[in-house]
N, C-alpha and C positions, 0 to 999 in steps of 0.2 A: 504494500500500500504506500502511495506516495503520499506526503505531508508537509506543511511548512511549521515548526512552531513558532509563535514569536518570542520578543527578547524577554519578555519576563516569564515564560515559559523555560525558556532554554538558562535563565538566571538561578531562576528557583529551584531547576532541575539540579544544578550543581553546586546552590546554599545550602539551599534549607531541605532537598529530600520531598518524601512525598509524591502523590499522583507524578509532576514532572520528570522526577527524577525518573520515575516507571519507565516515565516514553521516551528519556535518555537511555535506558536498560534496552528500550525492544529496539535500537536507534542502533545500539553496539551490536546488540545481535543477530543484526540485519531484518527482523522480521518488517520493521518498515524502513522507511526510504527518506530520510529527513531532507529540505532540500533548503538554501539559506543564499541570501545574495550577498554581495562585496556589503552593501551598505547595511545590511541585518549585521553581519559581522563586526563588520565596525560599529553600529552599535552596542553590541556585547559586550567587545572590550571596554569601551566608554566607561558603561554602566558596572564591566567589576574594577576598572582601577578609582572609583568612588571611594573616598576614605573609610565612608560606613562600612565599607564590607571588610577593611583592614585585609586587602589580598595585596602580596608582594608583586613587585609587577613580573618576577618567575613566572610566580602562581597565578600570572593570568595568562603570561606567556603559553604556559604550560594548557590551560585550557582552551585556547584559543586553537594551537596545535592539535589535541583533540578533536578538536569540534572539526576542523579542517582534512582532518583523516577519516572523520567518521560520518562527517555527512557530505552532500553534494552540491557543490557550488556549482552555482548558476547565472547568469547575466540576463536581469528583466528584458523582455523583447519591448515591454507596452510602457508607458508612464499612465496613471494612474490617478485621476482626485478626484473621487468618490467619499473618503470619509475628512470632509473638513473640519471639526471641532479637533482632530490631532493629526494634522496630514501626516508624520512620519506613518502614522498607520498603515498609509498606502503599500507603504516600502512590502507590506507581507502580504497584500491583495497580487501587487505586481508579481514577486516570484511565483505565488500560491500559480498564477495564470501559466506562469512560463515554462514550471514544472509538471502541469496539466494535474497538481494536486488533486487529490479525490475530499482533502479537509486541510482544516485550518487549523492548529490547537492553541489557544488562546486564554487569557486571562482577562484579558482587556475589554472593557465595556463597549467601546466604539466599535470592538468587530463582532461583538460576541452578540449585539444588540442587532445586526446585518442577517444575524441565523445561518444565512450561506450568500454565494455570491458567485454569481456567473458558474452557475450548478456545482459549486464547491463549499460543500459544508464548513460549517464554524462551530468548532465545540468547546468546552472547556477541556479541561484535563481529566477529569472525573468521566465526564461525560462520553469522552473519547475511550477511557480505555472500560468504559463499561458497554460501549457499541460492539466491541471486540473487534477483532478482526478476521 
């Protein structure tokens, strides 16, 4: 199954544990297909070299590398503004398209409030891994 998570999915996945971490777990072992653009990525590091989360910047090094070994990067075909109250949003509509994602795994109100989008679903985490696959 192909999927894009966004960044507080793929954040939370490797803080704080729980549902995200899950669909980091099926991510490693291939059962699904996580897919992530240049600018998702840049993202992520942003958001863990943040003081609050007190990670060295190794240890974002280090997951950054991860994340680039284990999922698949991609370069949006489309640009996208569709969700204006937080356009960065888009940035996860755009790959979700480019990767022909079948869902979206989400935490975020502005996509998760979409339900799906150009016949690609929008789930939370919960919600995704109780759909199975």
């Amino acid at each position: 199954m192909k999927i894009v998570c966004d960044t507080n999915v793929l954040v939370s996945g490797i803080l704080f544990g729980g549902n995200p971490r899950e669909i980091l777990r099926l991510c490693s072992a291939g059962k699904v297909i996580n897919f992530i653009s240049p600018e998702m990525m840049q993202e992520v590091e942003d958001v863990l070299q943040r003081p609050k989360f007190g990670l060295l910047p190794e240890q974002v090094y280090r997951i950054i590398g991860l994340f680039l070994e284990t999922f698949t990067l991609i370069t949006p075909l489309i640009t996208v503004h569709d969700i204006t109250a937080d356009p960065d949003d888009n940035r996860i509509l755009e790959a979700a398209f480019t990767a022909h994602a079948e869902v979206i795994v989400s935490g975020d109100n502005h996509l998760l409030e979409l339900l799906s989008w150009r016949g690609i679903a929008i789930l939370a985490p919960a919600d995704f891994l109780k759909k199975g696959l």
